[in-house]
LUMFIRO-790011 format. One line per field, with one value per residue (C-alpha): x, y, z; residue in three letters. Coordinates in steps of 0.1 Angstrom, whole numbers, plus 2048, in hexadecimal, padded with zeros to 3 digits. Example, Ala and Ser with C-alpha at 12.3 -4.5 7.8 and 13.67 -1.06 7.14 Angstrom:
u [87B | 889]
v [7D3 | 7F5]
w [84E | 847]
code [Ala | Ser]
! end
This chain:
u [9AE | 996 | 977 | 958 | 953 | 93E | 92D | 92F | 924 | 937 | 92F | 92F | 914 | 92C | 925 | 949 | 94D | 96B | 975 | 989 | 982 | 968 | 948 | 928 | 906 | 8F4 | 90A | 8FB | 8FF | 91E | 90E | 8EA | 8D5 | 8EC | 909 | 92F | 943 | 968 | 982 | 9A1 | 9BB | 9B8 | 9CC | 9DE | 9E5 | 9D3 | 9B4 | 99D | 981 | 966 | 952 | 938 | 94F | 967 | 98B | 99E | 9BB | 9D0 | 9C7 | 9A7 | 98D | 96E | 959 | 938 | 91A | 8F5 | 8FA | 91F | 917 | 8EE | 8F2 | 8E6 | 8FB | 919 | 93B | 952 | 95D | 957 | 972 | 991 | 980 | 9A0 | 994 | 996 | 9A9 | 9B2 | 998 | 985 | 998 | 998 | 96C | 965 | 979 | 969 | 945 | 94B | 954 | 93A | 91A | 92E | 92C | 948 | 961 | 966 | 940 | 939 | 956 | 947 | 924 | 93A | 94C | 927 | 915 | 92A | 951 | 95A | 94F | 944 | 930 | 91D | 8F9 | 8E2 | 8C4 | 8AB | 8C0 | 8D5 | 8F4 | 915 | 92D | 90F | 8F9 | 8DF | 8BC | 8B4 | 897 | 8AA | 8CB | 8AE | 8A5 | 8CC | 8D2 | 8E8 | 8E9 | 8FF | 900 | 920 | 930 | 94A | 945 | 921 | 91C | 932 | 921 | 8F8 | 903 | 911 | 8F7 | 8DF | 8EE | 8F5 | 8CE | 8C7 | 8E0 | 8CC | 8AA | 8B3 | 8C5 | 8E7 | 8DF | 8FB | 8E6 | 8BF | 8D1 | 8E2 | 8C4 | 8B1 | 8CC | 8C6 | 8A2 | 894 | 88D | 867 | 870 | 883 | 867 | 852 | 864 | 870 | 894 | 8A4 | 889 | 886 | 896 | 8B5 | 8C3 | 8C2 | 8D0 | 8ED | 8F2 | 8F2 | 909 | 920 | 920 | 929 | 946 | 954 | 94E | 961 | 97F | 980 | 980 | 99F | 9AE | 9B0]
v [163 | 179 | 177 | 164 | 146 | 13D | 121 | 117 | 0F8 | 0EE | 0E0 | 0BF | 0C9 | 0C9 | 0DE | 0F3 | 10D | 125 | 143 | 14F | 171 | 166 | 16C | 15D | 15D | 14C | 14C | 134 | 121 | 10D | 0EC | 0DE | 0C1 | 0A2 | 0B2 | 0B2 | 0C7 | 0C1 | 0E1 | 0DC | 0F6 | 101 | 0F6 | 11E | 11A | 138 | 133 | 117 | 103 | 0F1 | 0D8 | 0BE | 0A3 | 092 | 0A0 | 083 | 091 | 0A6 | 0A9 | 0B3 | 0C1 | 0B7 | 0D5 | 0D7 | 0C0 | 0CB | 0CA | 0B6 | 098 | 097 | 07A | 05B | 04B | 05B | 046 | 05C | 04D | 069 | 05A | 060 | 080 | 09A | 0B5 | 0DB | 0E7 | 10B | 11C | 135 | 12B | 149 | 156 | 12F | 135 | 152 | 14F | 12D | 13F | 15B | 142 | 12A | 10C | 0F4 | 101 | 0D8 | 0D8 | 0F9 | 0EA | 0C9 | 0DB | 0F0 | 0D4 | 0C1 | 0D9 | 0E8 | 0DA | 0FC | 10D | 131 | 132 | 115 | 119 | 0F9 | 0F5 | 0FC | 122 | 11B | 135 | 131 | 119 | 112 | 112 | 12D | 12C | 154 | 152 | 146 | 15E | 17A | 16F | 16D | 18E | 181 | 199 | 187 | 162 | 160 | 178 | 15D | 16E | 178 | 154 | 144 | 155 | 155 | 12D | 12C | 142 | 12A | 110 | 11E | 11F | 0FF | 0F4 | 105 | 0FC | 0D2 | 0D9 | 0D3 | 0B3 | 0B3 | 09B | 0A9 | 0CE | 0C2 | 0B2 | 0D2 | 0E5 | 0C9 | 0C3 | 0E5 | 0E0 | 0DA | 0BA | 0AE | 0B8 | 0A6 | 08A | 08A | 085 | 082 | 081 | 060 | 071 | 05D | 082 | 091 | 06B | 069 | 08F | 091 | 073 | 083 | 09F | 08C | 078 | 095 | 0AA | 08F | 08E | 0B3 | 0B7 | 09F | 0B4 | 0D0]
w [870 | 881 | 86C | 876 | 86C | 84F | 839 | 815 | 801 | 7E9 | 7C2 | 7CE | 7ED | 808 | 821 | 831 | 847 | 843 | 856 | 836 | 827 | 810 | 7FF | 80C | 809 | 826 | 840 | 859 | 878 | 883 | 888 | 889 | 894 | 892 | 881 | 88B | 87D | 875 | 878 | 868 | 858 | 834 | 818 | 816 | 83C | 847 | 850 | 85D | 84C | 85A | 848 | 853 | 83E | 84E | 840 | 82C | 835 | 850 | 86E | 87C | 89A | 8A1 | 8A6 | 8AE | 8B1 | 8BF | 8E1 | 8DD | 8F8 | 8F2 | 8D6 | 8E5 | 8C9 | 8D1 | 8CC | 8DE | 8FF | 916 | 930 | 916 | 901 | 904 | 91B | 918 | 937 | 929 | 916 | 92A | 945 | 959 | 950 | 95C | 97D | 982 | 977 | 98B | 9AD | 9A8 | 9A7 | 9BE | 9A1 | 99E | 984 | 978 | 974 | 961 | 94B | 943 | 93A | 925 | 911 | 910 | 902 | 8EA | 8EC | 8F0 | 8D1 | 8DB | 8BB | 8BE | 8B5 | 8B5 | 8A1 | 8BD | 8C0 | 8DE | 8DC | 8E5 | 8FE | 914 | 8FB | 90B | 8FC | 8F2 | 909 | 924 | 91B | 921 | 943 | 94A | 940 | 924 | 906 | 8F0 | 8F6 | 8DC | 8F5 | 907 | 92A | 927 | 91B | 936 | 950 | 948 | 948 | 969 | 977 | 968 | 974 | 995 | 996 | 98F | 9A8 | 9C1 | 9B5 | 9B9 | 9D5 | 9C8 | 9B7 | 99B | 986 | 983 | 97F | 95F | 958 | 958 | 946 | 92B | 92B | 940 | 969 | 95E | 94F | 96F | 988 | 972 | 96F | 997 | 98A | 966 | 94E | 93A | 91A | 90B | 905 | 922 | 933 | 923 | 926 | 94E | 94C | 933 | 944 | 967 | 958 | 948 | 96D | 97B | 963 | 965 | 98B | 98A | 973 | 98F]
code [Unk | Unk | Unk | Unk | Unk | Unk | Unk | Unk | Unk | Unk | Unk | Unk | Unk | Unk | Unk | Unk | Unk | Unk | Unk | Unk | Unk | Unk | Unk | Unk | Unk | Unk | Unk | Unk | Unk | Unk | Unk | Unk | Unk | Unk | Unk | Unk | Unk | Unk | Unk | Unk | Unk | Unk | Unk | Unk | Unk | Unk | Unk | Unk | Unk | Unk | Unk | Unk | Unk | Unk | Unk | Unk | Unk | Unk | Unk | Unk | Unk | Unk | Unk | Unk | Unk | Unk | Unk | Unk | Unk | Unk | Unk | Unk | Unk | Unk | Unk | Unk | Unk | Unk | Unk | Unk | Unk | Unk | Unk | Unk | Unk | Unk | Unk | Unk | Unk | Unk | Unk | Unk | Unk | Unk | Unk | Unk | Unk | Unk | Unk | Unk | Unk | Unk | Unk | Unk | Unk | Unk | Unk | Unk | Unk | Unk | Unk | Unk | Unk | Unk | Unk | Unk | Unk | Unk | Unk | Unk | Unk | Unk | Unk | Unk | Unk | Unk | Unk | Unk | Unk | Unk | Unk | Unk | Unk | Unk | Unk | Unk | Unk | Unk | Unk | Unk | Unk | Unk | Unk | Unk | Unk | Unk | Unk | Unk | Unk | Unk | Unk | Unk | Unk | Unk | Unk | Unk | Unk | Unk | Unk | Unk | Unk | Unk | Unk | Unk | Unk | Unk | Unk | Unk | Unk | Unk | Unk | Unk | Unk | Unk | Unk | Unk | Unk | Unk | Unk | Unk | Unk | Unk | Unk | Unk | Unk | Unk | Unk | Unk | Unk | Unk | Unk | Unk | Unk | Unk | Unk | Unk | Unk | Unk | Unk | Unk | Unk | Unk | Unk | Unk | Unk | Unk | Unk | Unk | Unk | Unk | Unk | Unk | Unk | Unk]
! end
């Protein structure tokens, strides 16, 4: 149950991802540009597959997507979305009170950019729950962006950063995590990208729901 998790396509050219003992050849990123990935339990009950088909039946996670709430197109309804209360509970409280960031915030970035998936790795190379760019995981002093608390906490710091840099303004400093602080200044607020739009207000509705949440 402990082996990393990795992908196979099938005869018919379906694409799975299984953290099974198994043999494979390319093992490969998680999920990619426009993909969502659905984790469900194997048929032997022992292991869990992922595949970017939607399981018939059973029941059944959705996983990963490229930056989870950047789809303009996105049908989830970000006001009812179940939240994650629990995971990383105790690196977000404490990342979140090092770099002085609300906890409720760093947990809606979280669930945004990668609904929690520590191995999450998008097709532009961002790592990891917060989805750290390598370049940027450098700068952070960040190692191992798949490390949960290394991850956790280069993204707070960032944040933390950007915070500071648009003087607390919750909105342009997800913006710039989103789009990079360039854009914004450029821009003189959220830059005109429908990505990075209905990122911040993603991100803000699920900041809200999460600060209620305590």
């Amino acid at each position: 149950m402990a082996n990393d998790i990795k992908q196979v396509r099938n005869s018919d050219g379906v694409v799975e991802f299984t953290n099974a003992d198994i043999d494979v050849r390319k093992p490969t990123s998680i999920n990619s540009n426009k993909t969502i990935i659905y984790k469900s339990l194997s048929n032997d009950g022992e292991s869990f597959s992922f595949s970017d088909q939607r399981p018939i039946n059973g029941e059944f996670e959705v996983l990963a997507y490229d930056c989870y709430a950047c789809n303009p197109t996105s049908k989830i309804n970000w006001h009812t979305i179940s939240l994650n209360t629990s995971d990383y509970a105790d690196t977000v409280k404490t990342m979140a009170g090092k770099y002085k960031v609300d906890a409720a915030l760093v947990r809606a970035v979280i669930h945004a950019e990668s609904a929690f998936n520590a191995k999450a790795l998008s097709k532009k190379g961002a790592q990891g729950l917060m989805q750290l760019m390598p370049g940027t995981a450098k700068d952070l002093g960040v190692t191992n962006a798949f490390d949960v608390q290394q991850n956790i906490e280069g993204g707070v710091k960032y944040l933390s950063g950007l915070l500071d840099t648009f003087n607390g303004d919750i909105k342009l400093a997800t913006a710039a995590y989103n789009a990079g602080p360039g854009a914004v200044k450029r821009y003189k607020g959220i830059p005109p990208f429908a990505e990075t739009e209905v990122y911040v207000e993603r991100v803000g509705i699920l900041h809200h729901r999460y600060g209620q949440e305590g």
